[in-house]
N, C-alpha and C positions, 0 to 999 in steps of 0.2 A: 846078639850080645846077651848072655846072660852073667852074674857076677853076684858075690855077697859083699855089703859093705860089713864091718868087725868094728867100725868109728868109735863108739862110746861104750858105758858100762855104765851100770846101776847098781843102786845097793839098800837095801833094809834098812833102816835104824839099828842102832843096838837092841833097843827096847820094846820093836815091835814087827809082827812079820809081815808081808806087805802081798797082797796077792793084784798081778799085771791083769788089767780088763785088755789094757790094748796098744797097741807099740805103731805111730804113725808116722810117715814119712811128710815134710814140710815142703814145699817149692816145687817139686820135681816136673818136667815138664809132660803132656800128655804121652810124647813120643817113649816113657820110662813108665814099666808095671812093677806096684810092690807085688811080689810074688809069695812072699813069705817074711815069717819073721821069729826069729829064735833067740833063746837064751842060751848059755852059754856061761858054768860056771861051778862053783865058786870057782874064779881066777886063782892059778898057783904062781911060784914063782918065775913063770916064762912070759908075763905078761899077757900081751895079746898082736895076732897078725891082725892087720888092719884091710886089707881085702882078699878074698880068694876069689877063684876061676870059676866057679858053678855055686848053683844052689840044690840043695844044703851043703856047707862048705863039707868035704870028705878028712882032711888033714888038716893040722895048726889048729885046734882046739886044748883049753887047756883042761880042762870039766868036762862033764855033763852035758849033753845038748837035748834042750827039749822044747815045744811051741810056746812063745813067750803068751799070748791070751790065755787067760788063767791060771797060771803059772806063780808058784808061793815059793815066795823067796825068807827062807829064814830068819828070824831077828839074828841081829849080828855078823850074818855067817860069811859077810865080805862082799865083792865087787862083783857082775854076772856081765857078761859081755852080752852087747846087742846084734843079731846080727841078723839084716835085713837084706832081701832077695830081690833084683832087677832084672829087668826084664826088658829090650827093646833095642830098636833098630836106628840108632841117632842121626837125622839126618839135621841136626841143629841143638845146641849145648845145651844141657839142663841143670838147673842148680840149684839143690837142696838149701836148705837154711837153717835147716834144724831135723830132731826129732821129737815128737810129742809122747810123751811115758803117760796114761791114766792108769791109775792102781789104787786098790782100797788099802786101808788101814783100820779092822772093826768094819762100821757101819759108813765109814766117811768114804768119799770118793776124792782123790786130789790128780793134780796133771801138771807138768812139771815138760818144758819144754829147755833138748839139752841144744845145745849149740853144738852142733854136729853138721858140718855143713862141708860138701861135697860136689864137684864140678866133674858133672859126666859131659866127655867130649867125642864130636866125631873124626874120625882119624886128620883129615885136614884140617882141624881150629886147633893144633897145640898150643903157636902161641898167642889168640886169642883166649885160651880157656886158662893159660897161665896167668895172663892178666887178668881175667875173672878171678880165678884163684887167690888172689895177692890182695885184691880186693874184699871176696868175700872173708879173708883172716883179717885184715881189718878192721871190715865190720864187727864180726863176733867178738874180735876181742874190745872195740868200742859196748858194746854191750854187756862186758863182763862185768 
């Protein structure tokens, strides 16, 4: 199984530009490899797909795609979508919790962890992994 998730976006201040040190996947179980991890953006007005079939997704992009680790995202310039690369053979459910953003701003370092959470399943746990699912949105939005 390989796949990109598309889940969240990020964005600069207005007032300052912000350069990505590093884009981390939260929960996921051993049997799931980040394989990669991309920006994608400024976002126009199609939004964003939210998973494709391979990595680097080929199609449904609305920008610019390029490695989100050190990657400068302009003051103001809008919303960049995340997209991160999987990898693996499931033979039991994995489930993300979030994503961890570190990016500078100047001389400062901040990290910024989005609630981006995702239930990878293997073909037999649908609806085990729905109930996961039902749960982890719960939670995160218990968190908001």
């Amino acid at each position: 199984m390989e796949f990109t998730d598309g889940f969240d976006t990020f964005a600069a201040p207005e007032d300052s530009d912000v350069v990505i040190e590093s884009v981390r996947s939260i929960g996921d179980s051993d049997e799931v490899t980040v394989i990669g991890t991309l920006l994608s953006g400024p976002l126009g007005e199609n939004g964003i797909w939210q998973s494709f079939d391979a990595y680097p997704p080929v199609e449904g992009l609305d920008g610019d795609t390029f490695e989100a680790a050190g990657a400068r995202i302009p003051a103001g310039s809008g919303h960049y979508q995340i997209l991160i690369g999987h990898r693996g053979d499931l033979a039991r459910m994995s489930v993300r919790r979030g994503v961890e953003v570190t990016y500078r701003i100047g001389d400062t370092i901040y990290r910024d962890t989005l609630r981006a959470g995702i239930v990878m399943c293997p073909p037999d746990e649908e609806q085990a992994c729905g109930d996961e699912m039902d749960q982890l949105v719960d939670e995160l939005a218990d968190t908001g």
